[in-house]
N, C-alpha and C positions, 0 to 999 in steps of 0.2 A: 606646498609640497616641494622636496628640493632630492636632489638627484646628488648619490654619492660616486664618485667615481675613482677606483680603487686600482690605481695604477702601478699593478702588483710585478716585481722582479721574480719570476717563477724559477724556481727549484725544479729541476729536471727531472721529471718523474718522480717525486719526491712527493705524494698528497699529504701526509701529517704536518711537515714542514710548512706546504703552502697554505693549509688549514691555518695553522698556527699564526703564520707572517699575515695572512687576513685580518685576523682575529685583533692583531696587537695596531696594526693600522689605523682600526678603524675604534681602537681603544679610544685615544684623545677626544674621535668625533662626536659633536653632539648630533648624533641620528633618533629623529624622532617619527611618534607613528604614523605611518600614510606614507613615511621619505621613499623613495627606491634606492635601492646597493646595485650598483652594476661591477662584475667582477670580466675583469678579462676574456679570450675566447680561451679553452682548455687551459682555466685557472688553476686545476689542480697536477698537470704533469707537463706543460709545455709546449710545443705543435711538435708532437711526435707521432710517428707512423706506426711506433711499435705498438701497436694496439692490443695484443694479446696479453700487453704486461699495463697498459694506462685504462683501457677500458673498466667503466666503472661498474666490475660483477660484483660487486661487494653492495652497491648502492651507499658506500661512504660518502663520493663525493652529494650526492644529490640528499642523503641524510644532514649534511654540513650545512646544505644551503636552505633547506626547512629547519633547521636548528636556528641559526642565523636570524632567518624572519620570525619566527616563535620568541626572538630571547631582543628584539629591537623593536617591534612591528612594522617592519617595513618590510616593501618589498624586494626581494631579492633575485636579478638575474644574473645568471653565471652556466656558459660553455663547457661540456663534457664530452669526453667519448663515449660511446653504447657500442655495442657487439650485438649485430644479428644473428640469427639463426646460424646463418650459411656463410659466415667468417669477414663480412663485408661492414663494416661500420659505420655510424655517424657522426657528424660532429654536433652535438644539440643542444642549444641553448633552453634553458629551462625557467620560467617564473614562476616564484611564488608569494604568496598572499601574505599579510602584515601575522597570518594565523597560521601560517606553513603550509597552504592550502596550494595545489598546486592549478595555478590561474592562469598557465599555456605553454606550451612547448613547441619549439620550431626548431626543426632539420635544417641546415646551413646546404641553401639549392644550388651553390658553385664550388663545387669542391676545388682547392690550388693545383691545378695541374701540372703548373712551375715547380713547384716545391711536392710535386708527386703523391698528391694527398688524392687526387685520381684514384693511385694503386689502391687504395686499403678501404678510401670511405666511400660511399656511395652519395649521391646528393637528395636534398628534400625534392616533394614535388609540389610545393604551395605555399605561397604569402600566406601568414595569418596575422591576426591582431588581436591586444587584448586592451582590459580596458586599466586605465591606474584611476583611482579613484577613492577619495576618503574625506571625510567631512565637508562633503557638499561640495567638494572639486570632483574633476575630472579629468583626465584625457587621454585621449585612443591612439595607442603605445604601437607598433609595427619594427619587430625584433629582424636583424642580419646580424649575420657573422662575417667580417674579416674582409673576405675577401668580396663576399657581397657588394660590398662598396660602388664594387666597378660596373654593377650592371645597374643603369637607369629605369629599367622596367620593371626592374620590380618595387621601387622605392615607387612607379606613379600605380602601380596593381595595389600599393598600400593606400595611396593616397584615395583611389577609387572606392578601399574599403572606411572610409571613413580618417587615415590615419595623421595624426597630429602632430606627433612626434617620431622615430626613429630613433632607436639604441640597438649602439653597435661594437660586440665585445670582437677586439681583434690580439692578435701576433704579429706588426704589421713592423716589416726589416727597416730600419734606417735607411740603406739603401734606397728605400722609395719613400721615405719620408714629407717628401714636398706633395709625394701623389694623395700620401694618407690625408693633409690637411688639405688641400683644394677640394679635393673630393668630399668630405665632409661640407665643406661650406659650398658646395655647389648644389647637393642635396638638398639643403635646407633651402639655398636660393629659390631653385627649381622646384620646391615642392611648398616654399611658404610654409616652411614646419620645422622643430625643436629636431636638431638632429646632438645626440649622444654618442660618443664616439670612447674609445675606453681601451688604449692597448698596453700592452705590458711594456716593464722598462726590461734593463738589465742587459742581458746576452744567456743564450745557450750554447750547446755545444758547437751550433751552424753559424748563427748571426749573431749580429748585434741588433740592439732595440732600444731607437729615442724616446719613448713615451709618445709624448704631444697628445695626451687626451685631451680632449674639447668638449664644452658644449655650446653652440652654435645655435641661435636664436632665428626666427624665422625670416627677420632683415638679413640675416648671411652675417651679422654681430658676433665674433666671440667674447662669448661673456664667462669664458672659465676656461683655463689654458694650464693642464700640469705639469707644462717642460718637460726637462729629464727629472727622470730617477723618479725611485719608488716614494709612491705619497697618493694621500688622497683631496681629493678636489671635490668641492660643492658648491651648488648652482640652485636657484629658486626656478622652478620651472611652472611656468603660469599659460595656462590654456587660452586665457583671453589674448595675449601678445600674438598668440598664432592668430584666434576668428576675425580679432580685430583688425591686422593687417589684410587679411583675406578678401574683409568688407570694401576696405580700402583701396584696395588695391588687388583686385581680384581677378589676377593673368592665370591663376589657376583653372578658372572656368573658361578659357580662350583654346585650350588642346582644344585636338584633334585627332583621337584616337586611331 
């Protein structure tokens, strides 16, 4: 199984455009069934606050990303806003199935209080995990968004739930660009697990943005690195490289909760 990593320049609220620039990216790719698509955090409008104009009432965005898996067989994860009831949003990353079947959704538990995403979204209240799985592989997936990165507890509350891997859709500023890659490969040190990490290139109207997606092997190895600029990156992600190391070398069962 191999993991797509879709290192999109987003169009500012713009969802048909970024629809489209998805679409054409992942053109050339050979994605095959079982692969996972990881798309950015709020692939379809950018880390914007306006939510009353990004939030997905329409259900386009999240029709796009079960279009997507239905027309690849793969799986597809990708970042949206939602609107609650009572005016208060989310930012949610969504998975689904190689059949467009929807196989988990997680609330992003750290909303950016820096970047005042405090005001508008409200945060999840639970680690979940799901399982990726196809033709007699496996392995047990444990989704954050962005800014998640920075809290250690919840990466090992994934680890506790069985988790293998981590995939992680961000907006993550150049400006702190050195923090986005350490922290990615300290997760994975720390946890003996496949961490995915997947942020947007470009600039919007606030920042600029290096890329630097990675995927990060459970040695703390980068074995897939998409620089700048808009492109996609693909990585063979194998379940044994985690259990195997784990055996070997298994400082994971030494915490102490």
């Amino acid at each position: 199984m191999r993991a797509h990593l879709v290192q999109l320049d987003i169009a500012w609220e713009d969802k048909p455009t970024n629809h489209r620039r998805i679409k054409d990216l992942l053109a050339p790719i050979t994605v095959e069934a079982g692969d996972l698509i990881i798309l950015p955090e709020m692939f379809d409008t950018g880390f914007s606050m306006n939510v009353e104009t990004t939030h997905d009432a329409d259900g386009r965005s999240l029709a796009f990303c079960q279009a997507l898996a239905q027309s690849t067989g793969a799986f597809v994860h990708g970042s949206r806003t939602v609107l609650d009831a009572d005016g208060w949003a989310r930012n949610r990353a969504t998975i689904h199935d190689g059949d467009g079947d929807l196989a988990r959704e997680y609330d992003k538990i750290h909303p950016f209080s820096f970047g005042r995403e405090t005001e508008r979204f409200r945060g999840g209240a639970s680690v979940t995990t799901w399982q990726w799985a196809y033709g007699g592989e496996s392995i047990c997936v444990c989704p954050a968004v962005c800014y998640d990165l920075r809290f250690p507890e919840l990466f090992r509350t994934g680890l506790t739930m069985g988790a293998e891997a981590y995939v992680i859709g961000a907006n993550w500023p150049d400006a702190r660009a050195e923090h986005w890659r350490a922290l990615l490969i300290a997760r994975a040190i720390e946890n003996q697990a496949f961490v995915i990490g997947v942020n947007r290139a470009g600039r919007d109207p606030y920042l600029d943005y290096a890329g630097g997606s990675l995927v990060v092997d459970p040695l703390g190895r980068v074995v897939a690195d998409a620089g700048e600029g808009e492109r996609v990156v693909s990585a063979r992600i194998d379940a044994e490289v985690c259990r195997q190391w784990r055996s070997r070398f298994p400082a994971w069962r030494d915490r102490r909760p």
